[in-house]
C-alpha positions as CSV (number, residue, x, y, z in Angstrom):
1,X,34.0,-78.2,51.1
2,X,35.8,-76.1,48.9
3,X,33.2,-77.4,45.8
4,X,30.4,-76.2,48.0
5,X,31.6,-72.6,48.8
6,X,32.6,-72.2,45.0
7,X,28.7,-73.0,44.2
8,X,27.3,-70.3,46.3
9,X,26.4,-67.0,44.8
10,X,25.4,-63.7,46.4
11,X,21.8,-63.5,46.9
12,X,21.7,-59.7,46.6
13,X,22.9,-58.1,43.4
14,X,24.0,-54.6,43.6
15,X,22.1,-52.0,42.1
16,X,23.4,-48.8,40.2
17,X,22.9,-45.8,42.2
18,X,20.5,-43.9,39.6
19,X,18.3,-46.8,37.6
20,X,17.1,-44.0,35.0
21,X,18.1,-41.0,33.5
22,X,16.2,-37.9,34.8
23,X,15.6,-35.7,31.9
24,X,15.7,-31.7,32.4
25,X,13.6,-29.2,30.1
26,X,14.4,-25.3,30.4
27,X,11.4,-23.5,30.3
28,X,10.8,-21.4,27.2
29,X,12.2,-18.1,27.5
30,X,9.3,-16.8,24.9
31,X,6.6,-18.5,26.8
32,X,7.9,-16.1,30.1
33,X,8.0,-13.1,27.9
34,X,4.9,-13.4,26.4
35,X,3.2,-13.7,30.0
36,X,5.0,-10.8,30.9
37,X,3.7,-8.8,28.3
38,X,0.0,-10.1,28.0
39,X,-0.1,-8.9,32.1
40,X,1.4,-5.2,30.4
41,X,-0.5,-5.5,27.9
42,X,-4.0,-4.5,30.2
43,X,-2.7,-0.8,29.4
44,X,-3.3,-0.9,26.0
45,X,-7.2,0.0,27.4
46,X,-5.6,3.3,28.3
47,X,-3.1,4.0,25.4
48,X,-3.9,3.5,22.0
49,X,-0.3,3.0,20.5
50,X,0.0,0.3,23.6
51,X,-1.9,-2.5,21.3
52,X,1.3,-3.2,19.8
53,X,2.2,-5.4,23.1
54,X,-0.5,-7.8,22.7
55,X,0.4,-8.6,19.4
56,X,3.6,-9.1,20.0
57,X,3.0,-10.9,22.8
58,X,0.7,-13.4,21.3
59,X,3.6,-13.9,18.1
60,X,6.0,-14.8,21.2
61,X,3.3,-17.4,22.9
62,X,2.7,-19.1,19.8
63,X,6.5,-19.0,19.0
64,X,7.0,-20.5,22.1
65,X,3.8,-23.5,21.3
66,X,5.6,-24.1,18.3
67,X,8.8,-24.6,19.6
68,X,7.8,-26.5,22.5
69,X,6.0,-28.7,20.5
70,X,8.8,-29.7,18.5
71,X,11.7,-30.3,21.4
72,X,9.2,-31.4,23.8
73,X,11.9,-33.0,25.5
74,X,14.1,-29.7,25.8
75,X,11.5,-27.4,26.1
76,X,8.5,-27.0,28.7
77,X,6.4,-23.9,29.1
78,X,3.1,-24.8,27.8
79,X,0.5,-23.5,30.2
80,X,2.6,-20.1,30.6
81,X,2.1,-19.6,26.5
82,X,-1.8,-20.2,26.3
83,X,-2.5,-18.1,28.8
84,X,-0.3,-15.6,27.2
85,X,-1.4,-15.6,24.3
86,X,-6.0,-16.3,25.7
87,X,-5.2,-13.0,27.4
88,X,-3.4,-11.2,24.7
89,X,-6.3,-11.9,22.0
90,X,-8.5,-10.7,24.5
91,X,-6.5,-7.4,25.5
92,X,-6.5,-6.5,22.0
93,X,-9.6,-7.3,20.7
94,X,-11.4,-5.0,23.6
95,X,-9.1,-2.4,23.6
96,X,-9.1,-2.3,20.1
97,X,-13.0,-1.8,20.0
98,X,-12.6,0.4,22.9
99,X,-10.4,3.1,21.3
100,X,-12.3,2.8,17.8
101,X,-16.1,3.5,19.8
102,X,-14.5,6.6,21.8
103,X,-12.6,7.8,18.6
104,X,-15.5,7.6,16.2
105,X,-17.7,9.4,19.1
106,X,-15.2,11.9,20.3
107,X,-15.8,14.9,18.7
108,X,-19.1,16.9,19.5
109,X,-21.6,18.0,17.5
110,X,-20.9,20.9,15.2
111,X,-17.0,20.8,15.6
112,X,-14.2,19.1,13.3
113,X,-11.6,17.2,14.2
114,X,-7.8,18.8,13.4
115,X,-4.2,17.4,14.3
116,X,-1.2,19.5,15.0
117,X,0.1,18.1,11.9
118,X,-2.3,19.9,9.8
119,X,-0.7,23.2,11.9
120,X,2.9,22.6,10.4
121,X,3.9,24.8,7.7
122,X,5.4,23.0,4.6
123,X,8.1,24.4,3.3
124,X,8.7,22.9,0.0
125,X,5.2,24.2,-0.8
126,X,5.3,28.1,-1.0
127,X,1.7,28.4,-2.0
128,X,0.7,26.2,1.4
129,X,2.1,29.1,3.4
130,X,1.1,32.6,4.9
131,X,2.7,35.1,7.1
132,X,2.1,37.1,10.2
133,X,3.8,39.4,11.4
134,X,6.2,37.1,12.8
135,X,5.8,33.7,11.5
136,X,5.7,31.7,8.4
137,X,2.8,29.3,8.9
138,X,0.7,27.0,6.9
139,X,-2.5,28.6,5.1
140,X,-4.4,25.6,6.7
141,X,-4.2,27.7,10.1
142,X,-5.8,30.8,8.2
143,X,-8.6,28.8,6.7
144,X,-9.2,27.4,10.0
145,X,-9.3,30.7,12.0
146,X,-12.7,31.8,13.6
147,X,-14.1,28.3,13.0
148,X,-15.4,25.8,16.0
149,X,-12.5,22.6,15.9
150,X,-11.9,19.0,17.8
151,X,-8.4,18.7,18.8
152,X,-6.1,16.5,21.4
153,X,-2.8,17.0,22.8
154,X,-1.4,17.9,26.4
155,X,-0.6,20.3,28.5
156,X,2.7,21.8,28.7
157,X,3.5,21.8,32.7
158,X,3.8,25.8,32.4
159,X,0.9,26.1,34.4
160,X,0.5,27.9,37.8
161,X,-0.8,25.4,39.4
162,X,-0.8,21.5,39.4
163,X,-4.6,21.6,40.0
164,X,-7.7,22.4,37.7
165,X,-7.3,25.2,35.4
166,X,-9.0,27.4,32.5
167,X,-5.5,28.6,30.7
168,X,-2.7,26.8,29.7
169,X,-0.6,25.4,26.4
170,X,-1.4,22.7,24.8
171,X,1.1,20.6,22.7
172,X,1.4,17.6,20.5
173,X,3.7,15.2,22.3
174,X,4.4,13.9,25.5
175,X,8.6,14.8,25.0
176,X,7.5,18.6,24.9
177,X,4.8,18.4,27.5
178,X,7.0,16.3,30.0
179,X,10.1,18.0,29.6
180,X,9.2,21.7,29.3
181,X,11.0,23.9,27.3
182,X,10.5,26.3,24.4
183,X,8.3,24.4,21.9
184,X,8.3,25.7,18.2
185,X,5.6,28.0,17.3
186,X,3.2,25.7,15.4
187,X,3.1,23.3,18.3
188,X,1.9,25.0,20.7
189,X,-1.8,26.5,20.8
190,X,-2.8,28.6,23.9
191,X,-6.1,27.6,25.3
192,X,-8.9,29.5,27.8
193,X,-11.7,27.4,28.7
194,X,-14.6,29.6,28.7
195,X,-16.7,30.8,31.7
196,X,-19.1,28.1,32.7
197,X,-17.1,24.8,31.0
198,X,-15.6,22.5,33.2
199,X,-11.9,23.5,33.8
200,X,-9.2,20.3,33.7
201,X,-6.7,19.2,35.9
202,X,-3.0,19.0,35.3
203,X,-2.0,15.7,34.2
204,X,0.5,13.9,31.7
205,X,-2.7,12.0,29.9
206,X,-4.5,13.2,26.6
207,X,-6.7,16.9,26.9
208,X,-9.8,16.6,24.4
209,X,-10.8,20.4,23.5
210,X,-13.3,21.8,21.1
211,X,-13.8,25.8,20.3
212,X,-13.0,28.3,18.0
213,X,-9.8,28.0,16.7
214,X,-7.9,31.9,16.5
215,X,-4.9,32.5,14.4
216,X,-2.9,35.7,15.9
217,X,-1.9,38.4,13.8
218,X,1.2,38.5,16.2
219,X,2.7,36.5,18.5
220,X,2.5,36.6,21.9
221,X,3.8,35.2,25.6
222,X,2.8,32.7,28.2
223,X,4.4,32.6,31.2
224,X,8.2,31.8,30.0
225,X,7.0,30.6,26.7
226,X,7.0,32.7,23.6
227,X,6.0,33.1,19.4
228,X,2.3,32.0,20.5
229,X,0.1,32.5,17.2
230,X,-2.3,29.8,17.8
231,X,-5.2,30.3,20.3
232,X,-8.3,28.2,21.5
233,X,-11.7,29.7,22.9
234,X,-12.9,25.9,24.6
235,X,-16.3,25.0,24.9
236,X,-15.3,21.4,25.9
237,X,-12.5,20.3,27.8
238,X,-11.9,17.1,28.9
């Protein structure tokens, strides 16, 4: 009897409570990143200096392909990249030809495009410079006076009303438009649209204007703002 029981084995074997090992991959923190910025990247249609996101955004997808590819058993994140960096070409590609066709046709007919770079006086050049009666400025102003000029910039919020108007300041950069103050002389330029041309509303976005470009004798006020010198007679204002 006691030969029989020591023959008999256990018919059911026990098992171990996990038979495999589950492996875990992070997602790729690039491959998020780059999505996220490919989606921002839609405002590079509206802002020029903008197509710098879907670049980078496209450098982080393939980063993230690359890398992925390589620890494909850390890493996982894939899909998320390509579509990153599908949408990214695309933003930039349009948005590059978008802002190259409107900047090439921008400026009417008859007027030349200026910056308010070409405004600044330069003061390690003596014979670059002028004076009024209360201002050292750059002779490029005086040879530009009385002629019919293309320029962009925005409009300082000293204005008396948020709605459309004919008269404001226009200045270079957003910090000075957004933030008020007294700008320098040279950046500012004092603008009346002329009777009959559509008048613009307030807004923090880009004012295209073309007139006739007036450098003061003297300097003169707007509202709380003072040392005006430069003045435009629009034709165009959008």
């Amino acid at each position: 009897m006691s030969g029989t029981l020591e023959q008999i084995k256990p018919s059911v074997e026990v098992q171990p409570a996990f038979s495999e090992t589950v492996a875990y991959r992070t997602i790729s923190r690039s491959a998020v990143i780059a999505l996220i910025l490919a989606f921002v990247s839609l405002l590079a249609f509206l802002v020029p200096w903008m197509l710098v996101l879907p670049v980078v955004s496209v450098v982080l997808g393939l980063t993230a392909l690359s890398t992925i590819r390589r620890y494909p058993e850390e890493y996982t994140g894939s899909p998320a990249a390509v579509v990153a960096v599908g949408i990214s070409t695309v933003t930039f590609l349009l948005a590059a030809t978008w802002h190259a066709v409107d900047y090439a046709t921008e400026v009417p007919e008859g007027y030349s495009r200026i910056s308010f770079s070409e405004l600044q006086p330069d003061m390690k050049d003596p014979h670059s410079l002028v004076r009024n009666r209360d201002s050292i400025l750059p002779k490029r102003a005086a040879d530009l006076s009385g002629k019919p000029v293309f320029i962009k910039g925005y409009m300082h919020p000293g204005v008396e009303t948020m709605g459309k108007v004919n008269h404001f300041i226009l200045v270079p950069d957003m910090g000075t438009c957004c933030f008020g103050g007294q700008p320098k002389a040279t950046d500012m330029i004092e603008v009346k649209i002329k009777e009959g041309a559509s008048r613009v509303k307030y807004s923090t976005r880009t004012v295209k204007l073309a007139g006739k470009f007036i450098l003061a004798e003297q300097s003169s006020k707007f509202g709380e703002l003072h040392s005006v010198v430069y003045h435009l007679e629009a034709d165009v204002a959008k």
